[in-house]
N, C-alpha and C positions, 0 to 999 in steps of 0.2 A: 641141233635137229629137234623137232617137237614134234609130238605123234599122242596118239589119242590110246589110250588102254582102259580097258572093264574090267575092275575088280571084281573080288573074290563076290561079295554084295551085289553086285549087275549095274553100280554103277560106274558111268562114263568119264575118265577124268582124261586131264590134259597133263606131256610130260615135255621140260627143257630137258633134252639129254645134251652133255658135254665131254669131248674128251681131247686132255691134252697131254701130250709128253713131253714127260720131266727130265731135265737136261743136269748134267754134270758142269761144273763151272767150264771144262776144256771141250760142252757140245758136244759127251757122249750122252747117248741113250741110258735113260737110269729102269723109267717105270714109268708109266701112265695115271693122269689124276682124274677121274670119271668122276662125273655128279650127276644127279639127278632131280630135277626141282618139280613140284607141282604147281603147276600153272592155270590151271582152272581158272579161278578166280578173274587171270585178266584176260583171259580168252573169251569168259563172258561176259566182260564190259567193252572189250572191245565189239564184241557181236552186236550187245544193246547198242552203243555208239555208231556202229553201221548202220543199225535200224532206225537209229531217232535222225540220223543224218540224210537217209534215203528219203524219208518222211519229210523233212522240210525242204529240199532240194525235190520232190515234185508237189510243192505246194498245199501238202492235206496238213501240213500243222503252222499256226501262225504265232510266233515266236511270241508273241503279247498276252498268247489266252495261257501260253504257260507263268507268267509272270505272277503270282503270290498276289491276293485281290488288294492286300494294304498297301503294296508297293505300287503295281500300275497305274495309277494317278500321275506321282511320284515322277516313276519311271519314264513316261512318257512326255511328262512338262518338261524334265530337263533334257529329255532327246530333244524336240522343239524346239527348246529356248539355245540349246546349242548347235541347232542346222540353220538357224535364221541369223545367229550372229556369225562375228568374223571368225568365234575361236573354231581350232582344226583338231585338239583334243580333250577329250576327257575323260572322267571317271565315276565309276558310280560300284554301288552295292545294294543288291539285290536280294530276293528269293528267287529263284525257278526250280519248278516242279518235274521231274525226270519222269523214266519209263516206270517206274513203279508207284508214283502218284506221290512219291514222298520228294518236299519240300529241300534244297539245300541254297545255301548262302553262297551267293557269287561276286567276282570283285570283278571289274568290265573294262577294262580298260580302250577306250574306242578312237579312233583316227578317223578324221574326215578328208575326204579325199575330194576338192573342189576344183570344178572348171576355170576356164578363161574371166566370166563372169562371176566366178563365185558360187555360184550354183553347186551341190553336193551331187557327186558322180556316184561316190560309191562309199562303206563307211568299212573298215578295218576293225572289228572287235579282238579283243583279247578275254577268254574268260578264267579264269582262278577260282578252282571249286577251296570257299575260306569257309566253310561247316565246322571243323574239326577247331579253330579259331576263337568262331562265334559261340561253340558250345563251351568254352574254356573260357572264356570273356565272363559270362552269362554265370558260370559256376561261381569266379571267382565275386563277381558280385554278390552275389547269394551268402557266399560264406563272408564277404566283410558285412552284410544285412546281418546276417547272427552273430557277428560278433561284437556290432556296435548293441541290437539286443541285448546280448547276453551281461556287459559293459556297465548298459543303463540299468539292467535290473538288478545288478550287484551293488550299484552306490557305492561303488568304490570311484577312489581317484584316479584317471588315466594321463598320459603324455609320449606323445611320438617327440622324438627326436634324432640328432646324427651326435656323434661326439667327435670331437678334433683334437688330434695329435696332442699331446704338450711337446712343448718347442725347449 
């Protein structure tokens, strides 16, 4: 069950209540295991998601003017270059811009769906919000940058390698 309660503060949260009875190995009744979780968080991205979705399914947003201005070039050549050949899938990585104006990284996974003639009917996207990914990528670069730095400015001698068993 989920239900809405105002704390002590005035504000409005969201709650999973759950409750289940705990059984004896022989399916007697022992006790009940009640929880309760705060759910906030995805009640309001589900709400944003109903709203960015309402928004493009009556036409007021167009899915390209959200796309990150370095990308949409990019982005649009290879949609192109892959509705006018024979291939039926592909894949790309993106920016798109959400309701709150801030930027995340997405991985696209699209299916085209072609007529009698070949002609493209309809296209099947998949999106994967990969943010958490690309800011991880992006770190670890940074810290092999300061450490190849740090490296050169010590003049000392370095060497990567693996070691193998003795036999």
């Amino acid at each position: 069950m989920e239900f809405r309660l105002v704390t002590r503060s005035g504000k409005v949260i969201w709650i999973e209540y759950r409750c289940q009875a705990v059984l004896s190995g022989d399916g007697g009744w022992l006790s009940w295991r009640i929880s309760n979780r705060d759910i906030t968080r995805l009640k309001d991205l589900q709400q944003q998601m109903e709203q960015e979705t309402k928004l493009f399914l009556a036409g007021e947003v167009n899915y390209f003017s959200l796309i990150h201005l370095e990308d949409a070039g990019r982005v649009r050549r290879e949609i192109e270059r892959y509705t006018v050949s024979s291939v039926d899938d592909f894949e790309l990585e993106y920016r798109i811009k959400d309701a709150r104006g801030v930027y995340l990284y997405f991985y696209d996974k699209t299916v085209i769906i072609r007529g009698p003639a070949s002609e493209v009917i309809r296209c099947h996207t998949y999106l994967v919000d990969i943010t958490a990914r690309r800011e991880i990528e992006q770190a670890l670069l940074q810290s092999e940058e300061r450490l190849s730095l740090a490296l050169d400015g010590a003049q000392t001698a370095t060497w990567y390698g693996t070691s193998t068993p003795a036999r």
